[in-house]
N, C-alpha and C positions, 0 to 999 in steps of 0.2 A: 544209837540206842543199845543194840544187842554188840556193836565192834568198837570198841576201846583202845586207848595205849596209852602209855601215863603221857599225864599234864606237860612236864616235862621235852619229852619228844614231841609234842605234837606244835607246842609254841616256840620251837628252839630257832632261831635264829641262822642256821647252821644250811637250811634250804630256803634256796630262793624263791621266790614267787615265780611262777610258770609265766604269769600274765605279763606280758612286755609294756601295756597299755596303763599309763602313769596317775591314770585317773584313779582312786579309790571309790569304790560303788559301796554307800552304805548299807550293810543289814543289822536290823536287830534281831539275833539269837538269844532264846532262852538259856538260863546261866544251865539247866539238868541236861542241854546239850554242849556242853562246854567241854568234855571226854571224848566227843566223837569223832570219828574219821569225818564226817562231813564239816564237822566245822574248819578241823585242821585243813581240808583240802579246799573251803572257801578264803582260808586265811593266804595258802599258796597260788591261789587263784588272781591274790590283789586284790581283794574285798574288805572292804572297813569291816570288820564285825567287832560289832557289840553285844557283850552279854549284858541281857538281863532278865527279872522274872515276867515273864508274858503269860498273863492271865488266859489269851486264847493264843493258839497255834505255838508252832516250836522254832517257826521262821518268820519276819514283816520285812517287805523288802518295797518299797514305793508304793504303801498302805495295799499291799497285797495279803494276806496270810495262808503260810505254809505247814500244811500237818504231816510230818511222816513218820510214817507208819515201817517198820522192819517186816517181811511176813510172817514173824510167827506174833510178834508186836500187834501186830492187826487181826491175827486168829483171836488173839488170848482178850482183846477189847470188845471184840463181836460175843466172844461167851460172856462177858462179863458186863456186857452192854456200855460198856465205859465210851466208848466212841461216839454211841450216840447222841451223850450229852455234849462231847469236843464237834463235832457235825453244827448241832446246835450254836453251840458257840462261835462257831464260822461264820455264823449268819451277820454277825455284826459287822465283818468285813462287806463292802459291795464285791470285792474281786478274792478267788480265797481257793485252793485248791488241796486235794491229798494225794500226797507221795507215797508209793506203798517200793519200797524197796527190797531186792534182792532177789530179784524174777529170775536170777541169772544163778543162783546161788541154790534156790529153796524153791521147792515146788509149791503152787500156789493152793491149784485145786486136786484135794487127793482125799478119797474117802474111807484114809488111814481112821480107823474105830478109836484110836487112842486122842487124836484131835478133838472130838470129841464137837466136829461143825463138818459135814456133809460138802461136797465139792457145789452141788446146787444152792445149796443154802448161801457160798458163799457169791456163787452169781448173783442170786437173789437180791444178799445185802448190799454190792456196787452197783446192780442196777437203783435198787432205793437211793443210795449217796448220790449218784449222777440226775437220777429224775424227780426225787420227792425231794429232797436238798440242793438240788441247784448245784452240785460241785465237781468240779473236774477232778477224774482220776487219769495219776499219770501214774506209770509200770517204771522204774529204774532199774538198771541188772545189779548197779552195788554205791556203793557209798560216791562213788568216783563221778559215777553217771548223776546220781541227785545232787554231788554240786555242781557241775557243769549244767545242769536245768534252772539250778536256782540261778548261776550266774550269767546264762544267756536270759534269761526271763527278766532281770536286773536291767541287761544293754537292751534287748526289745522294748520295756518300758520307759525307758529313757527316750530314745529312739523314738517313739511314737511322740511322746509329751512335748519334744522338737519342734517333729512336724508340727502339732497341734500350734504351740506358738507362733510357728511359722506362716501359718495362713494368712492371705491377703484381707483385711478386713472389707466390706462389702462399702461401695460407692454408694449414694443417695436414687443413684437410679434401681440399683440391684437391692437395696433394701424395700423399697419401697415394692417392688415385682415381686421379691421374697414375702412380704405381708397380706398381698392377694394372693399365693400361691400355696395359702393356709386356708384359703377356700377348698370344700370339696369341689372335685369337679375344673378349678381353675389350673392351669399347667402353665408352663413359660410362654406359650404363645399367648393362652388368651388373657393374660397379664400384662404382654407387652403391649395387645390393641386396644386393651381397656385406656392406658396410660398415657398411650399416642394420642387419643381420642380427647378424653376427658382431663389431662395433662395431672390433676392432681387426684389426691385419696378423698379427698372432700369433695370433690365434683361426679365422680367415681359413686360415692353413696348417697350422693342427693340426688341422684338422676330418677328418671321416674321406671318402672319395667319397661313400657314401652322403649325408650331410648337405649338400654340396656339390651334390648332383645334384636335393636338394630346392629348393632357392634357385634354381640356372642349369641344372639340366639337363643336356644331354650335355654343356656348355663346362667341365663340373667335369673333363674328365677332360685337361685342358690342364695342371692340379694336380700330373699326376702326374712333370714336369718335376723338381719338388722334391726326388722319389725317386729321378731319374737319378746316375750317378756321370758326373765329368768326363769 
């Protein structure tokens, strides 16, 4: 936003990409970050980046959305309340965070009169963004450290959604334990004595409390759920 260098150097062909790892991870960038040292150092990074206009955030990376903020970027949004609409507009992401950069560079909280926003005031406004907004604030020292977050957060997503695929899908016995285990009150054991007992899910609800109270006890009477009307 606030660190620049022409178009030119920043796309040149002339530096390698750091990243040794052959895979290209895509991000969509907004095209009014297409000047900035952060794009060029995801570009060196080994990152598909794509510009284009993103109505919300200035980064999406595996339907994440990313806002960052420069600090004095982020002073100048607080006086002018601009931010709170982009907060807003975060909302439409499930997963969605703000990058305030330059911790490293530019002091954050300083109750210089010419700021013209109090060092409190600006605790104030991250606690609001963290707790009345749901969003995670992360600190960067400079341009270099915010892409190295976007593009670890890029391989962590991936990474995870892996695993996710990778999971063993649940046998007929484990399924069925898993749907009693959506009872209050019911845990892996007294799910397994129910099943041993009664062998099926229909024998299981048609039993009467008495029989149910032989098995589990007082937890039979969680049963009577079944006889509720909506």
């Amino acid at each position: 936003m606030n660190q620049t260098k022409p178009i030119l150097e920043i796309f040149s062909k002339s530096k390698k990409p750091e990243a040794k790892n052959k895979i290209k991870r895509k991000i969509f960038v907004d095209y009014r970050e297409k000047s900035s040292l952060v794009a060029s150092e995801l570009i060196h990074l080994g990152m598909d980046v794509e510009f284009r206009e993103l109505k919300v955030a200035d980064y999406v990376i595996n339907n994440i959305a990313i806002e960052r903020k420069t600090i004095s970027d982020f002073i100048s949004s607080m006086i002018n309340k601009r931010i709170i609409g982009q907060m807003n507009d975060l909302q439409q992401y499930e997963n969605k965070l703000l990058l305030i950069e330059g911790i490293e560079e530019q002091e954050l909280y300083s109750d210089d009169s010419e700021r013209g926003v109090s060092a409190n005031a600006i605790r104030g406004f991250l606690l609001s963004i963290a707790l009345k907004h749901k969003i995670p604030v992360i600190f960067t020292k400079n341009y270099e450290d915010t892409a190295k977050f976007i593009y670890l957060l890029a391989v962590k997503k991936e990474t995870e959604s892996s695993l996710n695929v990778s999971k063993k899908s649940l046998n007929k016995k484990e399924r069925l334990q898993f749907i009693l285990e959506g009872f209050p009150g019911i845990g892996p054991k007294t799910a397994k004595k129910l099943l041993s007992h009664f062998g099926t899910m229909k024998d299981i609800f048609s039993a009467s409390q008495e029989e149910l109270k032989k098995i589990i006890g007082i937890k039979a009477d969680i049963f009577r759920l079944i006889e509720e009307k909506y």
